[in-house]
N, C-alpha and C positions, 0 to 999 in steps of 0.2 A: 476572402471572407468565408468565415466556417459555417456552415448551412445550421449544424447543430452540433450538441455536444456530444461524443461516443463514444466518453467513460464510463467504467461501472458504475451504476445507480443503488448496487450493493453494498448491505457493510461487510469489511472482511470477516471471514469464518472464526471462530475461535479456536484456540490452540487445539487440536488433537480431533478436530471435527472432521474427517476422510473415512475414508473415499467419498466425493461428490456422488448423491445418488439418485439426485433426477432434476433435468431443467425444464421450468415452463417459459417460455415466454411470447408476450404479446407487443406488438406491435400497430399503431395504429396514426395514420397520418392524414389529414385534409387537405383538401386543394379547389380553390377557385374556378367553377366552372364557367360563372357567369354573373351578371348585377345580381339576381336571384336564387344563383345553386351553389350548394358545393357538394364533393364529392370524399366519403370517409371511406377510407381502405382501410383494413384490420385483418391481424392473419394472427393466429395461434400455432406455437411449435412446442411439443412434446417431445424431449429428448434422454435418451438414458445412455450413460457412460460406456467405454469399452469394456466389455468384458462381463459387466452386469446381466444381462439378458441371454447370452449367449457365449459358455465360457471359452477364452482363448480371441475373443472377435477384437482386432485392434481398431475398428471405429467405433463410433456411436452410433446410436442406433433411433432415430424419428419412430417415434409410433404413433404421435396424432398433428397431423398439420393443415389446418382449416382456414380457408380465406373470405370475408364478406365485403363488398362492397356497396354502400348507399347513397343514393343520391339525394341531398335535402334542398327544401327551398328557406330562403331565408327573405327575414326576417323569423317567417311561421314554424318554419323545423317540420315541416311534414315530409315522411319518406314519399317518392316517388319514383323509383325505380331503386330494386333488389336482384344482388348478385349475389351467390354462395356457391363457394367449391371445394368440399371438403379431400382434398390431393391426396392424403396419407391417412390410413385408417386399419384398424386392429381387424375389422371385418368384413367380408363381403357386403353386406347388407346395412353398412353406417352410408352410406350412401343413397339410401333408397329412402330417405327424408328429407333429400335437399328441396324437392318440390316445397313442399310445406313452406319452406323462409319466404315464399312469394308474397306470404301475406302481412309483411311487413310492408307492401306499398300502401298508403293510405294512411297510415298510424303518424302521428304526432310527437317527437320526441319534448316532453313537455312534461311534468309530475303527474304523476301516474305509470310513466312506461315500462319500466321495471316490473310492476305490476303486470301491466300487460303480455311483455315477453313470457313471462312467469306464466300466465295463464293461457299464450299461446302455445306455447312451446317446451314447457318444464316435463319433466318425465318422460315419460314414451312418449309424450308430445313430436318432439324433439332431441338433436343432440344435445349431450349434456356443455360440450365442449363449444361450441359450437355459439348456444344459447352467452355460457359466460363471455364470449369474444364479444358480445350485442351491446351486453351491458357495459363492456369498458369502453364501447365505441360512443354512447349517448351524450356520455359527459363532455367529450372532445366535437361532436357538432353542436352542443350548445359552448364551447371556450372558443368556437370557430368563430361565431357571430363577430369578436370584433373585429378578429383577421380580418375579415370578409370582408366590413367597413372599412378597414385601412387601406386595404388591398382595391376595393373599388375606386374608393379617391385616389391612390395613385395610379392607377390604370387611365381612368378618366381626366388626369389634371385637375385632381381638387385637394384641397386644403386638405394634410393628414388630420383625421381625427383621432384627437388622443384622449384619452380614459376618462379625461374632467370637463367633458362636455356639459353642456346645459341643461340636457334633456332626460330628466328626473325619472322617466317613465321608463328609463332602459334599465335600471336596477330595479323595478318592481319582480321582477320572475326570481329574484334571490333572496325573495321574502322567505324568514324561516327554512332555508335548506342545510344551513349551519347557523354555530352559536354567533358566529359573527354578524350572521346574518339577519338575526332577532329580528321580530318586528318592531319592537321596540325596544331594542338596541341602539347603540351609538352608532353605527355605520348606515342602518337604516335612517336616524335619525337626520344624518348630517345629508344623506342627496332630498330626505323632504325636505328640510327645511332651505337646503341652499342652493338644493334642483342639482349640485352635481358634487364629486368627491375630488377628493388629489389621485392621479396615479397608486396602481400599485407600489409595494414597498422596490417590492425588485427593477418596477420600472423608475420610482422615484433613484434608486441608487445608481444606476446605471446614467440616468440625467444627469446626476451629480459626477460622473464619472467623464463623462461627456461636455462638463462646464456647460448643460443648457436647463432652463428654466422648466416648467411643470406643462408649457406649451413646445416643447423642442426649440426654441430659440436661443440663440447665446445668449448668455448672461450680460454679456456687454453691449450686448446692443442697445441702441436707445429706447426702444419700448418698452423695454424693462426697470429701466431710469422713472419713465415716468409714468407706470404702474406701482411703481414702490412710493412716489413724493404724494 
């Protein structure tokens, strides 16, 4: 089984676009700490080509590589313990702000926090690198919540729960964050009034791909017989 996939996520270049002249990338993965934690790692790497920087250099060359780790409670998303290490840095002195990120314990990753970060830590607040690794980590400890539920019911021996549950109130936090999301929109529309949605499209394909129903059961099974009469 492949953990994940670890093909480019890029489009190809177009004709004549070289030399490569600088990579960013981030990285950011969650993990199950317990019934109520999980734990978001996120690292930022700054890379520039050979030879770029320093002419004749046949390797590349790291100039910002910064790592955060937090630890959230779930259901709520409030940080509770903060880790930062900024490893690779253009200065002596980028380092002498990593104090500061400690006060990301307490804060609620919830609407608003972007804001927040921003107002703790934008400018000379903080790093500027550093700051951007925060915000791509937010979105990923609130996509964790359902992990988190699936992942407890099978740790536990319980029923997986999958996306078209009954409980209307788990989609309120996606009020308005997109167009999809409308308040009064149709996806909104459809968990008030019917208290829960079908799968995602990706998860719904993948069922299909799997010959099982919108509850992970085979299609042949008999409960599905007579769910459908």
């Amino acid at each position: 089984m492949t953990l994940f996939d670890t093909d480019s996520i890029l489009p190809p270049p177009p004709e004549g676009a070289v030399p490569v002249l600088h990579n960013r990338e981030y990285r950011v993965q969650s993990y199950r700490l317990a019934d109520d934690r999980v734990l978001v790692q996120a690292a930022l790497r700054d890379q520039r080509p050979p030879g770029l920087s320093i002419p004749g250099d046949p390797n590349p060359l790291t100039v910002h590589h910064m790592t955060v780790e937090i630890e959230v409670t779930m259901p709520k998303l409030e940080i509770v313990a903060a880790r930062t290490n900024i490893a690779t840095h253009p200065h002596n002195t980028c380092v002498d702000i990593v104090d500061r990120y400690d006060a990301l314990v307490g804060l609620s990753i919830t609407r608003g926090f972007t804001h927040k970060i921003r107002e703790l830590f934008g400018g000379p607040r903080g790093c500027t690198h550093t700051t951007a690794l925060l915000q791509a980590m937010a979105p990923v400890a609130v996509q964790s919540r359902n992990g988190h539920r699936a992942a407890n019911a099978i740790m536990n021996g319980e029923p997986h729960p999958l996306e078209n549950d009954s409980n209307s109130r788990r989609f309120r936090h996606l009020s308005n964050t997109c167009h999809v999301w409308a308040e009064d929109g149709e996806m909104m529309t459809e968990v008030t009034v019917a208290g829960s949605r079908e799968p995602m499209l990706t998860v719904r394909r993948r069922l299909d791909e799997l010959g099982l129903d919108s509850r992970g059961r085979p299609l042949n099974d008999g409960h599905n017989e007579g769910e459908k009469s």
